[in-house]
C-alpha positions as CSV (number, residue, x, y, z in Angstrom):
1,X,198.7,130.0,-7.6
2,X,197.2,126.6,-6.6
3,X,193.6,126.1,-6.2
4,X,194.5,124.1,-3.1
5,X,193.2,125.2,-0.1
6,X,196.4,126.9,2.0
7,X,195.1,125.0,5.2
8,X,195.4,121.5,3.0
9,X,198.6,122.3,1.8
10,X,201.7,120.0,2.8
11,X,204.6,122.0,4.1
12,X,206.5,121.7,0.5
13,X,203.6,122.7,-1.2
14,X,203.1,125.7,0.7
15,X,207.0,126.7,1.1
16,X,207.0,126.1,-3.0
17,X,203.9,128.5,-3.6
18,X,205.1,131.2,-1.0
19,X,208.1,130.9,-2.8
20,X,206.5,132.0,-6.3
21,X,204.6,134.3,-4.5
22,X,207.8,136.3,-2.7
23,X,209.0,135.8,-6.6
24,X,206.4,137.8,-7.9
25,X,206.1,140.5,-5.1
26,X,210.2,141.2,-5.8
27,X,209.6,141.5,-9.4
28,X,206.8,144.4,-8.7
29,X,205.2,144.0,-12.3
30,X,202.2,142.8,-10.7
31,X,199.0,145.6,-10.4
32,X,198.0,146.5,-7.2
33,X,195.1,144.6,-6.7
34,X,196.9,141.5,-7.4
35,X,199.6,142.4,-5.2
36,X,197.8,142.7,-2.4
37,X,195.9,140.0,-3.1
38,X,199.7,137.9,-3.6
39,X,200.7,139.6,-0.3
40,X,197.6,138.3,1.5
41,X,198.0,134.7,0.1
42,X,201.8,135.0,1.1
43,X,201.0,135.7,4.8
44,X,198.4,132.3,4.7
45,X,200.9,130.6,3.3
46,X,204.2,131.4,5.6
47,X,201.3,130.7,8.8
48,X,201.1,127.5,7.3
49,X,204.5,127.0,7.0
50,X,204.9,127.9,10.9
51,X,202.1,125.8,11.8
52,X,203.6,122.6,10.0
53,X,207.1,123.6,11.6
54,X,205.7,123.6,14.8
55,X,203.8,120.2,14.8
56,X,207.3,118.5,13.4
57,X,209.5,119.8,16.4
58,X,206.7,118.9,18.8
59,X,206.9,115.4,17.4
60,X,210.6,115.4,17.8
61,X,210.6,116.9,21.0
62,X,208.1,113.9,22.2
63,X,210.8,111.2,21.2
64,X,211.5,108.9,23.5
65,X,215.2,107.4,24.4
66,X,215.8,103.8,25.5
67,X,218.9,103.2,27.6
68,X,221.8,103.0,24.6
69,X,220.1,106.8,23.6
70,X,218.2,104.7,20.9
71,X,214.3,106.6,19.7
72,X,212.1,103.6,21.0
73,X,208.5,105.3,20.6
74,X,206.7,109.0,20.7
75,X,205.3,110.1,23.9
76,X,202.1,112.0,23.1
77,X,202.3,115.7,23.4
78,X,200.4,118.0,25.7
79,X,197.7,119.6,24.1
80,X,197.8,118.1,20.5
């Protein structure tokens, strides 16, 4: 796992470590402890995941047309 904190993570970084986490989970030779401790890791990781998802389609959703349908700018979003 990387010693980087899961709320500084970029979305690839996180997708790539949830993605050796799920890895590890499926393989069940892990012990317990450190499953649970995988699992809990795994949940951070996917809310990250959601969280970074969510900012992008706000920023697309703010895109603004000009006449010819052409993006000309981002119109701030409501509550960011």
């Amino acid at each position: 796992m990387s010693e980087t904190p899961v709320n500084e993570m970029s979305f690839e970084e996180a997708m790539k470590e949830l993605e050796q986490v799920v890895g590890q989970l499926e393989r069940g030779d892990v012990a317990l402890e450190a499953s649970i401790a995988l699992y809990e890791r795994g949940a951070e990781l996917k809310k990250r995941c959601e969280t970074k998802l969510k900012e992008a389609e706000e920023k697309v959703a703010a895109l603004t047309l000009d006449a010819d349908g052409v993006p000309k700018g981002t119109t701030p979003v409501q509550g960011m």
